[in-house]
PyMOL commands that place a pseudoatom at each C-alpha (Angstrom):
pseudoatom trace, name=CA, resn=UNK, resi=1, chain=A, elem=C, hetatm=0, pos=[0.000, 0.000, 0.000]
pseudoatom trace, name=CA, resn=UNK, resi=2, chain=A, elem=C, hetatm=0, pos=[1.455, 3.511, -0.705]
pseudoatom trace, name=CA, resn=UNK, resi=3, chain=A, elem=C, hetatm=0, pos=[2.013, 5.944, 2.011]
pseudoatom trace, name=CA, resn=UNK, resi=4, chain=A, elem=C, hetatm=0, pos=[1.077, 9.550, 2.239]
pseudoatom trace, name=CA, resn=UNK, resi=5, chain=A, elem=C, hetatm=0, pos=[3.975, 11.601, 1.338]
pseudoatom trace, name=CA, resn=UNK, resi=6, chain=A, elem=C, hetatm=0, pos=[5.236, 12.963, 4.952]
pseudoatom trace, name=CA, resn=UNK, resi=7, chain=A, elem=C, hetatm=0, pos=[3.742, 16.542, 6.143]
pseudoatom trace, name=CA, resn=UNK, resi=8, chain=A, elem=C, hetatm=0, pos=[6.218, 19.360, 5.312]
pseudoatom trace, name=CA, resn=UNK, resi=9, chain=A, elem=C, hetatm=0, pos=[7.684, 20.395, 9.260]
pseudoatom trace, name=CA, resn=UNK, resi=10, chain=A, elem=C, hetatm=0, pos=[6.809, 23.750, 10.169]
pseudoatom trace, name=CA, resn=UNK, resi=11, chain=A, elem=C, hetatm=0, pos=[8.171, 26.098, 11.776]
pseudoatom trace, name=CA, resn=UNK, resi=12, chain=A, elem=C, hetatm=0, pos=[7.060, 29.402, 13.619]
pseudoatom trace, name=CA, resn=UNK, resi=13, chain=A, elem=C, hetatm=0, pos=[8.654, 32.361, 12.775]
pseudoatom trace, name=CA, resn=UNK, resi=14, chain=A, elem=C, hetatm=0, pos=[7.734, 36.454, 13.940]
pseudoatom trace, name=CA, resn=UNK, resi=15, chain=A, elem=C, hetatm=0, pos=[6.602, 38.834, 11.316]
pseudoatom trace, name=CA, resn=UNK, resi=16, chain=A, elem=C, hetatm=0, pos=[5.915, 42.236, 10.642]
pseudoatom trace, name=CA, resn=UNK, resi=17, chain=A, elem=C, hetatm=0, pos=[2.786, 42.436, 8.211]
pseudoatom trace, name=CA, resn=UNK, resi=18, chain=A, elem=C, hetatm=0, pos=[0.913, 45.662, 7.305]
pseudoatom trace, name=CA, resn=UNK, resi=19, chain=A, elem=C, hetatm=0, pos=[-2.272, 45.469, 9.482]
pseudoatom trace, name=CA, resn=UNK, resi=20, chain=A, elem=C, hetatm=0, pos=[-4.938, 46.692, 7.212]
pseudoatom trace, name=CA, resn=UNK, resi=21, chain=A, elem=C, hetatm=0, pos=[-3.704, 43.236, 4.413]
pseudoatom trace, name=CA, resn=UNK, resi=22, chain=A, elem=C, hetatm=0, pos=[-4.181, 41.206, 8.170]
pseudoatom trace, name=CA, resn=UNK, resi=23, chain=A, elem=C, hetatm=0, pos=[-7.544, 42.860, 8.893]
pseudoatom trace, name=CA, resn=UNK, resi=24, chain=A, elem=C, hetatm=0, pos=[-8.560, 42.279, 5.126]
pseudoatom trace, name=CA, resn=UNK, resi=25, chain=A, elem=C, hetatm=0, pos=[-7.697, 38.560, 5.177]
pseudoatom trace, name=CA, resn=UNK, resi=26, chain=A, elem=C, hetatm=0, pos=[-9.324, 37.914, 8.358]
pseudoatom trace, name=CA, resn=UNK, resi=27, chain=A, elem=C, hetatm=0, pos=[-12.462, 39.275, 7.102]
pseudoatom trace, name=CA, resn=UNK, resi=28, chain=A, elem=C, hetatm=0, pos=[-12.011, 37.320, 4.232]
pseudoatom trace, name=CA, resn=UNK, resi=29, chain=A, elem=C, hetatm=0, pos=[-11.090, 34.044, 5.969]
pseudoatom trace, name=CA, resn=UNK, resi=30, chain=A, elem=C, hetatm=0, pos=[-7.470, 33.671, 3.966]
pseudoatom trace, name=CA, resn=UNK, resi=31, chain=A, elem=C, hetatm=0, pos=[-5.205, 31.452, 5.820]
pseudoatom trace, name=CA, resn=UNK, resi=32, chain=A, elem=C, hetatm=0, pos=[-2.885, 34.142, 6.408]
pseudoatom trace, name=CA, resn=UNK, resi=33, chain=A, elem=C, hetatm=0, pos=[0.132, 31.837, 7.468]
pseudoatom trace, name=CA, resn=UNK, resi=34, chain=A, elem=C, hetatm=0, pos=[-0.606, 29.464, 4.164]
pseudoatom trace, name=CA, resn=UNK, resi=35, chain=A, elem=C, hetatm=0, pos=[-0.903, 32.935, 1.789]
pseudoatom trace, name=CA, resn=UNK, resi=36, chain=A, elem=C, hetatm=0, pos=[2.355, 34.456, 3.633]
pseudoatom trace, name=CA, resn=UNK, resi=37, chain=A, elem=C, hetatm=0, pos=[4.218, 30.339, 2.590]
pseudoatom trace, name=CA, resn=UNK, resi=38, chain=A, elem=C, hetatm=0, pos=[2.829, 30.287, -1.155]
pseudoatom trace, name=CA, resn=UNK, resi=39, chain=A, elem=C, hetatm=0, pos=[4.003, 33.671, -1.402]
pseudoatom trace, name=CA, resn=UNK, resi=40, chain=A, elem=C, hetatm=0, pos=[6.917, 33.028, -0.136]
pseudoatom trace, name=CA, resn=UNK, resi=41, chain=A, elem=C, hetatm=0, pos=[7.228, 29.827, -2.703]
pseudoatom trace, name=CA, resn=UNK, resi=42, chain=A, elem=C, hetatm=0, pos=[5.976, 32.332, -5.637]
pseudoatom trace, name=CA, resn=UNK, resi=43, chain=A, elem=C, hetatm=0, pos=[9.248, 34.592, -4.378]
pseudoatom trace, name=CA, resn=UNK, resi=44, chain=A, elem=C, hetatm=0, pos=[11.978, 31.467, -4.219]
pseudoatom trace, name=CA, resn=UNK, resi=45, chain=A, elem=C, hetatm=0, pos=[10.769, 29.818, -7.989]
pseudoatom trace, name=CA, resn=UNK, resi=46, chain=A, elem=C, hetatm=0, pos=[11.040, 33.551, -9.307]
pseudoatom trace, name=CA, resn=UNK, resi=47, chain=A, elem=C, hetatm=0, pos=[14.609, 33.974, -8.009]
pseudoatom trace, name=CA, resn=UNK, resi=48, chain=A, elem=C, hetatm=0, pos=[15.410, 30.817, -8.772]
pseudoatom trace, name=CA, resn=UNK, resi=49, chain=A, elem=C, hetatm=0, pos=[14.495, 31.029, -12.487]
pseudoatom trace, name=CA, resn=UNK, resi=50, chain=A, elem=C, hetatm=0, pos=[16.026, 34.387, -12.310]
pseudoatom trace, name=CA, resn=UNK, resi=51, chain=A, elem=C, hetatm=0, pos=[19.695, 32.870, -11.631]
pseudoatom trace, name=CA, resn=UNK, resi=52, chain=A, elem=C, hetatm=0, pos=[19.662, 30.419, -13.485]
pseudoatom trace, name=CA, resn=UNK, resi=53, chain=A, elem=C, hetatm=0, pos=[18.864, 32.570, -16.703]
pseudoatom trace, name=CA, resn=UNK, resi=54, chain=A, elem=C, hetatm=0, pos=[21.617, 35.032, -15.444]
pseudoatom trace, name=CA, resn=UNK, resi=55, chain=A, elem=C, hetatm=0, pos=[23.517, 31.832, -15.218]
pseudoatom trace, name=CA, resn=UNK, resi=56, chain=A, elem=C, hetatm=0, pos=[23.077, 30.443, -18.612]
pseudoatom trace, name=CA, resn=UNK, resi=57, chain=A, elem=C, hetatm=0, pos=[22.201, 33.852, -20.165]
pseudoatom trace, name=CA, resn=UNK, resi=58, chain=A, elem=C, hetatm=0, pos=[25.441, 32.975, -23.273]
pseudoatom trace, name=CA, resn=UNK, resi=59, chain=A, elem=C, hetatm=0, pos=[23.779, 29.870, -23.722]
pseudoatom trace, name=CA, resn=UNK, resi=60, chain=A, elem=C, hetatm=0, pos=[20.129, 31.362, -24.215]
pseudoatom trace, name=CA, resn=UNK, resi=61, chain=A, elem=C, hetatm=0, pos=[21.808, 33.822, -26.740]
pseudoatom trace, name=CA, resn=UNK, resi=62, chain=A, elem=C, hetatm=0, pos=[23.968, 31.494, -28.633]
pseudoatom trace, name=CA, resn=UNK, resi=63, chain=A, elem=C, hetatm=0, pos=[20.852, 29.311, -29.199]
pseudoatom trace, name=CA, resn=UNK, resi=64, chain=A, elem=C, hetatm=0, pos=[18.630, 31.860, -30.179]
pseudoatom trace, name=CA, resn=UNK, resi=65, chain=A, elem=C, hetatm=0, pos=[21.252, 33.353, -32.402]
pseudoatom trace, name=CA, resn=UNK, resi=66, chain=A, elem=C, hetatm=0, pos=[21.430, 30.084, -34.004]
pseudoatom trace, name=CA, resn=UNK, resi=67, chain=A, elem=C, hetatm=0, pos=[17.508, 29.796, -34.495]
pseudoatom trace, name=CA, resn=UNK, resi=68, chain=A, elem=C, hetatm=0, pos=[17.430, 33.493, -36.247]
pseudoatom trace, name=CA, resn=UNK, resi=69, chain=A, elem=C, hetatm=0, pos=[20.096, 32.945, -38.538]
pseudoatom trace, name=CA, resn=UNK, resi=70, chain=A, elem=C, hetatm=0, pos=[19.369, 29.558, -39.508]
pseudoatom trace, name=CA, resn=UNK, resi=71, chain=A, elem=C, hetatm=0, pos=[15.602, 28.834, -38.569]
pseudoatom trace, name=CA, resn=UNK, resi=72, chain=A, elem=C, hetatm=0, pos=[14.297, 25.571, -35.947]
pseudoatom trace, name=CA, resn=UNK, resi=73, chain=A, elem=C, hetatm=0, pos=[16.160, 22.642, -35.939]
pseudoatom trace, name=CA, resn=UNK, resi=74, chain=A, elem=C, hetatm=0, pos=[13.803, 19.995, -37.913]
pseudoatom trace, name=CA, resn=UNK, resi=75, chain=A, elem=C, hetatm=0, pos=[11.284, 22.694, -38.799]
pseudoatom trace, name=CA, resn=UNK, resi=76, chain=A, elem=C, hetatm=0, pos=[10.289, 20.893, -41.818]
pseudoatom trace, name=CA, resn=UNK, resi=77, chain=A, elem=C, hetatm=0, pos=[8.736, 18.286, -39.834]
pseudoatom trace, name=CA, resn=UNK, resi=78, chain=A, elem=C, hetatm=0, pos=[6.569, 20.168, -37.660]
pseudoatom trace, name=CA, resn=UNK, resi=79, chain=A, elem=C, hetatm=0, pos=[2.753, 19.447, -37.967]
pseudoatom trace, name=CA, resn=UNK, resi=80, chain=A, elem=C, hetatm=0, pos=[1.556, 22.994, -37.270]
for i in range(1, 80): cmd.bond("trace and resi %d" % i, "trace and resi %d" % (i + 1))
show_as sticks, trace
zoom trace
């Protein structure tokens, strides 16, 4: 039988969050400590992709150099 993947451990942490965005979730009912981690999730993918096209940013514009001069690779057999 498969197992449930294990709960991620959480931990508490102290804040400073403007209080009229805490008095709007409230009235709302948003899970302000779930918003405040998939935020925070949102933040870490965006920096990640971030350095890692900084990273490979002579890569990206060696292959797209490639593309304009001499089209796709295998265009011809595209379907579309």
């Amino acid at each position: 039988m498969l197992q449930p993947p294990p709960k991620p451990q959480r931990k508490s942490v102290n804040t400073s969050i403007d209080s009229q965005l805490i008095n709007d979730a409230k009235a709302l009912g948003i899970n302000i400590s779930r918003a405040a981690e998939e935020g925070i999730a949102k933040a870490i993918a965006a920096e990640k992709t971030r350095r890692w096209q900084a990273e490979n940013k002579e890569a990206i514009e060696s292959s797209n150099e490639y593309v304009r001069r001499n089209g796709l690779p295998l265009a011809k057999h595209r379907l579309f």
